[in-house]
Every structure is written in structure tokens, then in C-alpha cells.
N, C-alpha and C positions, 0 to 999 in steps of 0.2 A: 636618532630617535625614531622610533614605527610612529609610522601616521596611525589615528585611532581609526579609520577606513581599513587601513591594511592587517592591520592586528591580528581578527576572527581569521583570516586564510593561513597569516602566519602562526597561528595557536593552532590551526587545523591540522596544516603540515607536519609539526614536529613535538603535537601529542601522546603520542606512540612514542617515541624518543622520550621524549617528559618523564613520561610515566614508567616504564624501564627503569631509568636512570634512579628516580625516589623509590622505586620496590627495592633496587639492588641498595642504596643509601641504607634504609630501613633496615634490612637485613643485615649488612654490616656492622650499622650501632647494636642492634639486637645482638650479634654475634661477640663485639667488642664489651658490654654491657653484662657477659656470663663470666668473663675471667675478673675474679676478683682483685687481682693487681691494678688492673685499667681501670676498675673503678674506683678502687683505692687512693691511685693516684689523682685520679679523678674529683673525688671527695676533697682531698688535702688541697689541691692544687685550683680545682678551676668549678666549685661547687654551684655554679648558676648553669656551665655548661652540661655538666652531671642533669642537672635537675631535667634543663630542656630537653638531653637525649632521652631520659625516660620520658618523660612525657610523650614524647615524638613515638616510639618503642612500644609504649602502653596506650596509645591510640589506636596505632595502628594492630594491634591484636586485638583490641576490642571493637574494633572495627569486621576482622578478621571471623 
């Protein structure tokens, strides 16, 4: 467990990492979320997860 003292240096450090890592996430679902089979499957199979990656997807461009 991060002591709540240590935390701010540790979020400091590997910010930059962070952040990389959810830009390249974002993009993937965006890019997974154009082929209509994945969503398809998507839909049928696991439709709360569907929902959240747009949501995630359509933030983030209206962000954008």
C-alpha cells in the first residue's frame, strides 16, 4: 500500500507513463469500436461493456 505522504512523487514520476498508456487504450477502443463485427459481438455478448467503451471513446473526442 503507497503511504498517502509518498503518493504526489509517486503520481509525479509515472504521469507521463499514465498518460501514454490511456491515449494509446483510447485509440484502440476507438479503433476496435469502427469494425462492425466487434461491435456486433459486442452488442450480443457483453452490452454494458459496449456501452462503457463508447462512452470512454465519446469523451474522449469531445474532449479532443
Amino acid at each position: 500500500m503507497i503511504r498517502a505522504i509518498g503518493f504526489p512523487a509517486v503520481a509525479e514520476q509515472t504521469y507521463g507513463t499514465d498518460h501514454l498508456d490511456l491515449v494509446l487504450a483510447v485509440g484502440y477502443l476507438s479503433k476496435l469500436l469502427r469494425n462492425r463485427k466487434v461491435v456486433g459481438y459486442l452488442a450480443k455478448h457483453f452490452q454494458e461493456l459496449l456501452f462503457e467503451f463508447q462512452r470512454i471513446t465519446e469523451s474522449e473526442a469531445n474532449a479532443a
